[in-house]
N, C-alpha and C positions, 0 to 999 in steps of 0.2 A: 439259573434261567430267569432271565427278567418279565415277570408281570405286567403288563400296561392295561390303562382302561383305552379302549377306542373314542373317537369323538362319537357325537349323534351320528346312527345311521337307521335306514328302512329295512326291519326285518324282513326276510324272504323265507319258502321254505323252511319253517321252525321242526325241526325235529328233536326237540328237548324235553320230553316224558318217555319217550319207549324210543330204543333205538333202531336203527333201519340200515341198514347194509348202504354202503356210500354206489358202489355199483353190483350188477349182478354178482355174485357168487361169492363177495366181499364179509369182511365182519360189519359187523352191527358195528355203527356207532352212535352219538349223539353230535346232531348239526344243524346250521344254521346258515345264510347266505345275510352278509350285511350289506346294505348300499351306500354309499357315500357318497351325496353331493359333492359336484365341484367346489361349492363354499365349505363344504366339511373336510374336503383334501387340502387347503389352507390353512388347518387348525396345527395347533401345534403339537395335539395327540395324534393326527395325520401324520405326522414329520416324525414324530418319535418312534411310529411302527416303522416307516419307510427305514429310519436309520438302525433300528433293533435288526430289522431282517438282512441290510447290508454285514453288521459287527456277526451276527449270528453265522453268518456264510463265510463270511471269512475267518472266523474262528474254527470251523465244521472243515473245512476246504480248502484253507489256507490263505495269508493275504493279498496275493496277485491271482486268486480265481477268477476267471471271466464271468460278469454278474452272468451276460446274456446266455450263455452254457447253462443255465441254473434255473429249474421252474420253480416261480415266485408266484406268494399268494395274490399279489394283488393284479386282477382281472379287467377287462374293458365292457361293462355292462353293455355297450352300445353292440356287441357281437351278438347277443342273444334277443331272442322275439318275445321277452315273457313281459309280464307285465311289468312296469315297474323301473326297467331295465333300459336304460336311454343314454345316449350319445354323453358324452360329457363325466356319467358316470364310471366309478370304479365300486369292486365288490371283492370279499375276501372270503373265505366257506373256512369256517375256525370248526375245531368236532373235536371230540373225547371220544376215549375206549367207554363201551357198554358198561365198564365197571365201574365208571365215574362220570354219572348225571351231575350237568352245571346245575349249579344253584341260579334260581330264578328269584328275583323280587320286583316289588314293585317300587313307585315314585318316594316309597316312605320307609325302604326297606324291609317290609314285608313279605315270606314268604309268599312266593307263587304255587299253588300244589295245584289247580284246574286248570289241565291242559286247553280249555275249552279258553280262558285266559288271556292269551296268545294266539296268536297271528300274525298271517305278514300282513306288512302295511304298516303295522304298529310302530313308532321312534322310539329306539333301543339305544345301546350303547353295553358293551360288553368287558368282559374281563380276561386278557390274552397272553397265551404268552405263545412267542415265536420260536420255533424245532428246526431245525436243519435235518436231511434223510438222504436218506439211499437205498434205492429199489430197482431190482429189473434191469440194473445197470444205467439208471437215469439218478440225478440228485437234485435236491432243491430244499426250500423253504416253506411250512408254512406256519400257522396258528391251531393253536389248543385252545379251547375254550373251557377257561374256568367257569365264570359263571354270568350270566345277562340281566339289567334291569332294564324293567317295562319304563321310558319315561314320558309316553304319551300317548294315547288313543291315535290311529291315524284312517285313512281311506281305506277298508280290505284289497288287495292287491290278486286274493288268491280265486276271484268271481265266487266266492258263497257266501250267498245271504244268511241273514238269522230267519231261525224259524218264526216270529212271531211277522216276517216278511211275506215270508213263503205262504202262509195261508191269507183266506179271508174269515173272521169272526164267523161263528155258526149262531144263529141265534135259537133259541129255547124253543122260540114256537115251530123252527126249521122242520120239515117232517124228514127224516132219514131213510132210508128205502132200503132198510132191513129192519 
């Protein structure tokens, strides 16, 4: 199985310290939602997923499978009302088994272990690799996620503030009323 990194994308949704069932009554996994600008779908690690998950489908499927027969990871963020999520864009949800948490670091390779760390909003770029399956009687493609680096501070996407936002200072002389 071929490894890729993904170009820069907007984390969404991080579920990478504890995992959480992908839908009701599902296993746990660990996940995440990448966003890809338009200019990042140009990049040439763009084109090298695109073409990983074609080879990967027809290796899985055979090589005259009809792509469009086949659910592919990559998505129209412009379908969805969340934040973040806009016309133009594309987004792919890469996840691991419970058994195997991606490794997290930051801009310098450094372990990430505070979940608190992460967020969507933040400019990511991840480490994938592309699976072929079969379920239910449907088939398709997606991404495993090896492991994700932070590589910049970005807007929170997911509407929560930091606590030192959330309050006002209390001051000493304040009287408390209890």
């Amino acid at each position: 199985m071929t490894q890729m990194n993904t170009p820069y994308a907007m984390l969404s949704f991080p579920q990478l310290f504890a995992p959480r069932p992908r839908a009701e009554g599902g296993e746990p996994c660990f996940s995440c939602s990448l966003l890809f600008s338009p200019e990042q779908q140009k990049s040439k690690e763009f084109k090298a997923m695109q073409t990983a998950v074609v080879d990967v489908a027809k290796e899985k499927f055979g090589r005259n499978v009809p792509m469009q027969s086949l659910i592919l990871p990559f998505r129209d963020a412009g379908e969805k009302e969340y934040a973040g999520y806009e016309k133009g864009v594309v987004y792919i949800t890469p996840w691991c088994g419970r058994d195997r948490p991606p490794g997290v670091v930051d801009q310098r390779l450094q372990q990430v272990f505070e979940p608190s760390r992460v967020y969507a909003g933040q400019i990511v770029r991840a480490n994938v690799t592309p699976f072929a399956w079969t379920k239910s009687g449907k088939r398709g493609v997606s991404f495993g996620l090896n492991h994700l680096q932070i590589v910049k501070d970005g807007t929170r996407i997911d509407g929560r503030i930091s606590a030192d936002k959330a309050f006002d200072a209390i001051e000493e002389s304040e009287e408390i009323p209890f």
